[in-house]
Structures are given as structure tokens and as C-alpha cells.
N, C-alpha and C positions, 0 to 999 in steps of 0.2 A: 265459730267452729272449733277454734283451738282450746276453751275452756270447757268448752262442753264435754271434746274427746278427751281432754288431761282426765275430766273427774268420771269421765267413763271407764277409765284402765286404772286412776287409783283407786275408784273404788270397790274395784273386782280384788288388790291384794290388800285391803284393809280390814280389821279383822273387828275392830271394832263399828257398831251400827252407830251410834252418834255419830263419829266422825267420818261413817260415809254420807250420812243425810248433810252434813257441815260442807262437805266438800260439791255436793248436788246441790246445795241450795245456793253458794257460792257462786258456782260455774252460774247455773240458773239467771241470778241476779247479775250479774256481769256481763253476761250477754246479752241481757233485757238492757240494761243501760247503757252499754256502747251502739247497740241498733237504736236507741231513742236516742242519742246524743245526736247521733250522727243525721238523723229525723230532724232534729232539734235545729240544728248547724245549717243545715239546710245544703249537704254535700251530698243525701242521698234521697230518691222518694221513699216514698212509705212502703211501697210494694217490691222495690231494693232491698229493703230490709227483711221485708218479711220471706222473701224466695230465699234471702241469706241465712235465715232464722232455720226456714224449710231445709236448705241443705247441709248446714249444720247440724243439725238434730239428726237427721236421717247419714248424714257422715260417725257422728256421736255411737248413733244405734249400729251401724254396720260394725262398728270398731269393737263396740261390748259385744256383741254379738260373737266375733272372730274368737274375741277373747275366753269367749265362757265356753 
């Protein structure tokens, strides 16, 4: 959740387009591997991850949202 909302509010003052897809695909990839690590580890189910996935994104969107 926390990388997803960081690259959702840097990328609203960022001015240039590469470095917001850098910063979206970032977040993107970081989140995908901390909820698979943690899959991995065997500290969370799968379905743990994925409702975290879900309210993350949807916490991400509310925040860009506010934002714009």
C-alpha cells in the first residue's frame, strides 16, 4: 500500500512522462514482490495477499484521486 500511494502522489507533481511510468512501474514491481515473498515465506496465504494487493490499489486510487 505504501508504494503504490508514494508513486500515486509523486506522480501527479512530476512533470516529466518517463519518470512517472519509472516511478508506476516501480511501485508496481515492489509490491508484486513483497506480497510474493511473503506467499513465498510462507507467513501469509495467498488470498492475504491478494485482499492486501486489493486494498492497496484501491487505497493508491482514492489518494490519486483526492489528489487530482
Amino acid at each position: 500500500m505504501t508504494y503504490l500511494t508514494l508513486a500515486a502522489l509523486l506522480i501527479r507533481i512530476q512533470p516529466a512522462l518517463r519518470l512517472k511510468a519509472y516511478l508506476l512501474i516501480l511501485a508496481i514491481l515492489l509490491t508484486l514482490l513483497v506480497g510474493a515473498s511473503r506467499v513465498y515465506l510462507g507467513v501469509h496465504w495467498p488470498t492475504d495477499v491478494l485482499a492486501g494487493w486489493t486494498a492497496g490499489a484501491s487505497w493508491a486510487a482514492i489518494c490519486w484521486g483526492v489528489m487530482h
